[in-house]
C-alpha positions in Angstrom: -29.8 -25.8 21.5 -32.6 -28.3 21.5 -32.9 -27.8 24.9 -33.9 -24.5 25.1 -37.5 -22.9 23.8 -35.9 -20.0 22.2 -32.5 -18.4 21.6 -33.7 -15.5 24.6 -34.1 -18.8 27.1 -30.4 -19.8 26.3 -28.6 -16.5 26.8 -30.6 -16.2 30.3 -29.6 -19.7 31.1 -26.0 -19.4 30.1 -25.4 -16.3 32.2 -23.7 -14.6 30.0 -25.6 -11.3 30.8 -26.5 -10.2 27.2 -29.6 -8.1 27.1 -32.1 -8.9 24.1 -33.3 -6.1 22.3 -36.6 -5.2 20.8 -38.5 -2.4 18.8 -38.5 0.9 20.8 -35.7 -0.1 23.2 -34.2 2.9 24.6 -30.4 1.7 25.1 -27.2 2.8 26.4 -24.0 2.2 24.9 -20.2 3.6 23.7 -19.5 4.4 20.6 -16.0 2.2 19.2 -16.1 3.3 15.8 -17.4 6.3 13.1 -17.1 6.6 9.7 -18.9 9.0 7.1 -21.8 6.3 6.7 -21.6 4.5 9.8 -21.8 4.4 13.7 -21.3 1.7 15.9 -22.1 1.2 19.5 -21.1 -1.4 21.6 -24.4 -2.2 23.5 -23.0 -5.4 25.4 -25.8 -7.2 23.6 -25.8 -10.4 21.6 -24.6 -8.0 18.3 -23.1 -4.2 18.1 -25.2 -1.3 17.3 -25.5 0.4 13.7 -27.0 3.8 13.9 -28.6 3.9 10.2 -26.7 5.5 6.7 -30.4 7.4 6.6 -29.9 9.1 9.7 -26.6 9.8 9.1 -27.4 11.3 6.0 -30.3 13.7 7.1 -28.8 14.7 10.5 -25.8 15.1 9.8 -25.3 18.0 12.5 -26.4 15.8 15.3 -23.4 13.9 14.8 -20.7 16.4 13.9 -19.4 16.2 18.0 -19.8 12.7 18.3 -16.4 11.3 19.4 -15.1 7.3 20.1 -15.7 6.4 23.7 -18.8 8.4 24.4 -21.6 7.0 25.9 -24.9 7.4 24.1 -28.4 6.4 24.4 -30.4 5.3 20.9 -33.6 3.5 20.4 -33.8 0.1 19.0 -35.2 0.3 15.4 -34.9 -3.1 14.5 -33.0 -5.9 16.4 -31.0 -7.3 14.2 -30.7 -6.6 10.1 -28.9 -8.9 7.6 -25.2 -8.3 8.7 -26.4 -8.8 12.3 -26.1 -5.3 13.4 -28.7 -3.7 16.0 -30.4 -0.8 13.9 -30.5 2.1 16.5 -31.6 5.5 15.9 -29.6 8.5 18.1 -32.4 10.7 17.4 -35.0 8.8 18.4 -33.8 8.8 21.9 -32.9 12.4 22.1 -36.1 12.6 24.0 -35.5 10.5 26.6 -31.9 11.6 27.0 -33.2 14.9 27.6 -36.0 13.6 30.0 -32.5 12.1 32.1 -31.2 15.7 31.5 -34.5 17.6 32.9 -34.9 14.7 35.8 -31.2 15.5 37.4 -31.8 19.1 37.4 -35.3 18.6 38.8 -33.5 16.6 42.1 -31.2 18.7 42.3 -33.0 22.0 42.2 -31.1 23.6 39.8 -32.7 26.1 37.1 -32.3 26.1 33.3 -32.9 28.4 30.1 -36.5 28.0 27.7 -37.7 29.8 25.0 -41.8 31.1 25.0 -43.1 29.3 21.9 -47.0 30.2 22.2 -49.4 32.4 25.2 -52.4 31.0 26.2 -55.0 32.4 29.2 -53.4 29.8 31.2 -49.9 30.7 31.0 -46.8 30.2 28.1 -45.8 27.3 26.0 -42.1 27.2 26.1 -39.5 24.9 24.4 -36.8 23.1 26.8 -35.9 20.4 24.6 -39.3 19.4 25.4 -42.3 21.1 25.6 -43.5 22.5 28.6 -45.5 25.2 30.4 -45.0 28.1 32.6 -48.5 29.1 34.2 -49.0 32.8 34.5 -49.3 32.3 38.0 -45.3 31.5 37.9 -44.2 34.3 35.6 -41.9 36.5 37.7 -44.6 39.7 38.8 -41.9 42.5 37.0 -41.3 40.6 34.1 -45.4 40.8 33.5 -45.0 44.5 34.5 -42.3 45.7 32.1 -43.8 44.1 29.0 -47.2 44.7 29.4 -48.7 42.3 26.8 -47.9 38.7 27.7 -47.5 38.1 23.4 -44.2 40.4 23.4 -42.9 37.0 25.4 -43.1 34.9 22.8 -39.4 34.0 21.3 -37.4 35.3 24.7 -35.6 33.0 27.2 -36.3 33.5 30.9 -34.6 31.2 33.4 -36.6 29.1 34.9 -37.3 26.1 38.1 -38.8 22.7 37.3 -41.4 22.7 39.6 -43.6 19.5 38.2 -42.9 16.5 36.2 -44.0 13.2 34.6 -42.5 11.3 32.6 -45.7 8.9 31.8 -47.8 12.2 31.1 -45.5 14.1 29.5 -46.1 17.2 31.5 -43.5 19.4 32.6 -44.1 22.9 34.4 -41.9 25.4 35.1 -41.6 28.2 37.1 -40.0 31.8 36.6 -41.0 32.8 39.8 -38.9 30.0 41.8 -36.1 30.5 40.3 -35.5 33.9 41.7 -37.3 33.1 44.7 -35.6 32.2 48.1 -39.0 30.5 49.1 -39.1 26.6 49.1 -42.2 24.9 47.3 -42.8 23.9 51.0 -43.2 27.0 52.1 -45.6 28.2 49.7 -47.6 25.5 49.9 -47.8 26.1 53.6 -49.2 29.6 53.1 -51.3 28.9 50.7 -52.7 25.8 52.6 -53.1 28.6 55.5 -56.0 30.7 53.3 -59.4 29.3 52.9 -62.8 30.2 51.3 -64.3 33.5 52.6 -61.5 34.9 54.2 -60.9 38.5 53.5 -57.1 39.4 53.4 -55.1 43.1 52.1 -52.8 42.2 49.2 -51.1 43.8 47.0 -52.0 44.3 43.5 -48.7 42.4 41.7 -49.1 42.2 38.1 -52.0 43.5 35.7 -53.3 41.3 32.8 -55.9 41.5 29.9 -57.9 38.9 31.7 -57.7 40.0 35.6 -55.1 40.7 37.6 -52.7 38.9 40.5 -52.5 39.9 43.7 -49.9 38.6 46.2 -51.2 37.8 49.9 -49.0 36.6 52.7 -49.5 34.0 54.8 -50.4 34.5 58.8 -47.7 35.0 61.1 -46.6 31.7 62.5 -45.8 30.9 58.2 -43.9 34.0 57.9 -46.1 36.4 57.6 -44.4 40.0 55.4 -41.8 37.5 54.8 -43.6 36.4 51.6 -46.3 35.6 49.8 -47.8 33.9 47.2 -49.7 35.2 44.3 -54.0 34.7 44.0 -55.5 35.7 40.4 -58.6 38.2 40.7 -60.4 37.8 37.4 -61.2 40.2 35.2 -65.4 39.3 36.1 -64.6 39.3 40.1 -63.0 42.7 39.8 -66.2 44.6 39.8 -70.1 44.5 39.3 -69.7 46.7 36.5 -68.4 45.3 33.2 -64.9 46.0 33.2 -63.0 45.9 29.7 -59.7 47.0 31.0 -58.2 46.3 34.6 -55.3 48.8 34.0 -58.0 51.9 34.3 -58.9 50.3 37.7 -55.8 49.3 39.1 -52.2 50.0 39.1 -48.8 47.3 39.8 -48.0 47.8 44.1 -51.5 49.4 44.7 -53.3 47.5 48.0 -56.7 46.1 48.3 -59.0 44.1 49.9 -59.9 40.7 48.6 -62.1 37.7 49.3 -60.7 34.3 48.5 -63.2 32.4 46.4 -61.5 28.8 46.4 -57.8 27.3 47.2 -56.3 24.6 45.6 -52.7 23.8 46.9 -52.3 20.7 44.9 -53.0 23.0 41.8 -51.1 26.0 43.3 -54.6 27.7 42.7 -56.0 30.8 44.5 -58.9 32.2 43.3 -60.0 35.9 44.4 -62.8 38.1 44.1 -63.2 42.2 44.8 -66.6 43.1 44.1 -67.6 40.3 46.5 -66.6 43.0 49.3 -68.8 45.7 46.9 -72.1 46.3 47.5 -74.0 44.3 45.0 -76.6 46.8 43.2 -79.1 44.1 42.8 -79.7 43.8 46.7 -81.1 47.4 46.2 -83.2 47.1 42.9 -86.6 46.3 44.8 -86.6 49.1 46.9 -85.5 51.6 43.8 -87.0 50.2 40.9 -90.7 49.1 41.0 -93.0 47.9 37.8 -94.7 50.9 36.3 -91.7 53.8 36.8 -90.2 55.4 34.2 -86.5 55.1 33.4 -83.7 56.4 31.2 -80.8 54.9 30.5 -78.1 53.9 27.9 -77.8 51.1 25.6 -74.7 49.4 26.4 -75.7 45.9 24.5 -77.5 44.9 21.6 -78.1 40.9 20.9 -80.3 39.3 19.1 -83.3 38.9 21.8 -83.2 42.5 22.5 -81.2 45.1 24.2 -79.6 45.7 27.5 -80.0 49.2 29.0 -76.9 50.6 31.9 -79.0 52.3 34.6 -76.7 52.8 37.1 -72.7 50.7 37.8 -73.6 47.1 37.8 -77.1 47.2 36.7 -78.8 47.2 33.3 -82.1 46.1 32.5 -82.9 44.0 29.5 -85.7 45.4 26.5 -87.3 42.8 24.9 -87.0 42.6 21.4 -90.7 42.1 21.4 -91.0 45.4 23.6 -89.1 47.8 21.5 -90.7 50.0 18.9 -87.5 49.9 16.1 -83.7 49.1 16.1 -81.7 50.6 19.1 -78.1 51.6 18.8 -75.3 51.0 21.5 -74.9 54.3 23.2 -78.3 55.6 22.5 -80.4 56.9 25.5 -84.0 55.6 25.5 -86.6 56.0 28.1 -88.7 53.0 29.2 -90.7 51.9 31.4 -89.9 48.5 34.0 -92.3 45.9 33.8 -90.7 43.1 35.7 -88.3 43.3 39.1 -86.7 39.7 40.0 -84.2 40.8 42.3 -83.0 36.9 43.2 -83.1 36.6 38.8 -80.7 39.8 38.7 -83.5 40.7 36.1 -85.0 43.9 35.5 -87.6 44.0 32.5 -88.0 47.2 30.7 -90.4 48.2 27.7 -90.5 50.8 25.1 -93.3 49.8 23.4 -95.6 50.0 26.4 -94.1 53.2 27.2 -95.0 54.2 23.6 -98.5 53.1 23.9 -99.2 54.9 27.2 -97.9 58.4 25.6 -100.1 57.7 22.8 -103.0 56.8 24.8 -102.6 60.1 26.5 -102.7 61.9 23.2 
């Protein structure tokens, strides 16, 4: 023994082929023997694995189907303890286990059952074992359709595809969508890869959220083109120039439209889309219908503290000063004012009461 630096550098030097153990280990091994306060697990190591009496003791329904002869994987707690046992924990590797689990059915393409946990904008927490995340953009279009809010989700199980893993990050997305799709990932990303920024495409409106809405676009013909598509999100601030608190008053599930694709990311399966980019924008025509001096009327349609915005006409409002109002103005209230500034390449449009005031008094 003399010989050798440590008792690691003799067991690699006798060939025996025992592996040495250390915290955090994830191991694989079969159980030869279970009592009420006691697993062991052959781990063709230097010593035999003890799954603790704690463990045992508090998780006792993780064990209930354990049976002598399976193979299990555990995490080393401690190396060795005074009787020379192993100290493993079975729940301690679940995770990994699982992470095996998720990583077969990801190569072979299968689909499996989550639960929703939690909505965000970006899509749904779910619960596979693991955490994970199915991005709005993968929710199957009729499943949005039927429930209407995306918070009536949370607690149901929908059958999904793995469509991106890693292990190091701990990410795992899912996909609703691809698991009742015929359409490879390939494919998709193909069609996406075909669009780029500024083209103008007809797609139909697919699925209608609080925040915008998804419209699905095919690809040209030499992908497919009718064959299928893949879905681009409009947001709720590209559907119009006006402010729009409600895309369901706008647009209906299967309706078509024109869009303008605003950016493409295939490696993020990202498709961003804009309609009012194909609407006239009313602030290409304020110079030639608004000059400084007229007299307007309009509608309060935002107070905050600097001042007030006033709607003149869809997609415009012009902005009052707090400094050029006469007293407190009310959301809804029509006021009369007159413009004192036109910035067209601002988008502002300056309006005052109190000037308009003083001119009316003047004329008294």
């Amino acid at each position: 023994m003399t010989q050798y630096a440590s008792m690691d550098e003799l067991l690699s030097k006798t060939g025996k082929g025992l592996k040495i153990l250390k915290y955090g280990d994830v191991v694989e091994g079969h159980v030869v023997s279970i009592a009420r306060n006691q697993v062991l697990i052959d781990l063709k190591a230097k010593s035999e694995g003890m799954v603790s009496s704690r463990e045992l003791t508090e998780n006792p329904g993780l064990y209930k189907n354990l049976k002598v002869g399976d193979t299990v994987l555990a995490s080393v707690l401690q190396p060795e303890n005074d009787r020379g046992y192993v100290v493993l924990s079975l729940k301690k590797a679940a995770s990994e286990y699982r992470w095996r689990e998720l990583t077969n059915i990801f190569e072979e393409g299968g689909t499996l059952t989550v639960r929703v946990t939690e909505f965000n904008k970006g899509g749904f927490l779910v619960d596979a074992g693991i955490p994970g995340f199915i991005p709005l953009t993968h929710l199957d279009k009729t499943r949005v359709a039927q429930v209407g809010s995306p918070e009536k989700l949370i607690g149901q199980s929908l059958e999904v595809k793995i469509i991106e893993m890693d292990r190091g990050l701990n990410r795992l997305v899912f996909s609703e969508k691809e698991a009742k799709s015929n359409m490879t990932p390939k494919k998709r990303l193909e069609i996406l890869s075909s669009f780029k920024p500024k083209d103008i495409l007809e797609g139909e409106v697919s699925a209608i959220l609080p925040f915008g809405i998804f419209i699905e676009l095919s690809g040209p013909p030499s992908l497919g083109y009718g064959e299928a598509g893949v879905e681009g999100l409009c947001h709720i601030s590209e559907i119009s120039w006006e402010k729009v608190d409600d895309p369901g008053t706008l647009y209906k599930v299967g309706q078509k439209v024109k869009v303008k694709v605003l950016e493409v990311d295939p490696a993020q399966n990202k498709l961003a889309l804009s309609i009012k980019a194909l609407l006239v924008n009313p602030w290409q025509e304020v110079a030639a219908k608004y000059k400084v001096g007229d007299r307007i009327t309009g509608t309060v349609s935002k107070v905050v503290p600097f001042g007030a915005f006033v709607l003149l006409e869809p997609g415009l409002e012009g902005l009052i000063h707090v400094s050029e109002t006469v007293g407190p103005l009310k959301v809804s209230e029509k006021v009369e004012a007159e413009v004192i500034a036109v910035e067209p390449d601002k988008q502002k449009l300056g309006l005052s009461v109190r000037k308009l005031k003083e001119v009316m008094v003047t004329y008294k």
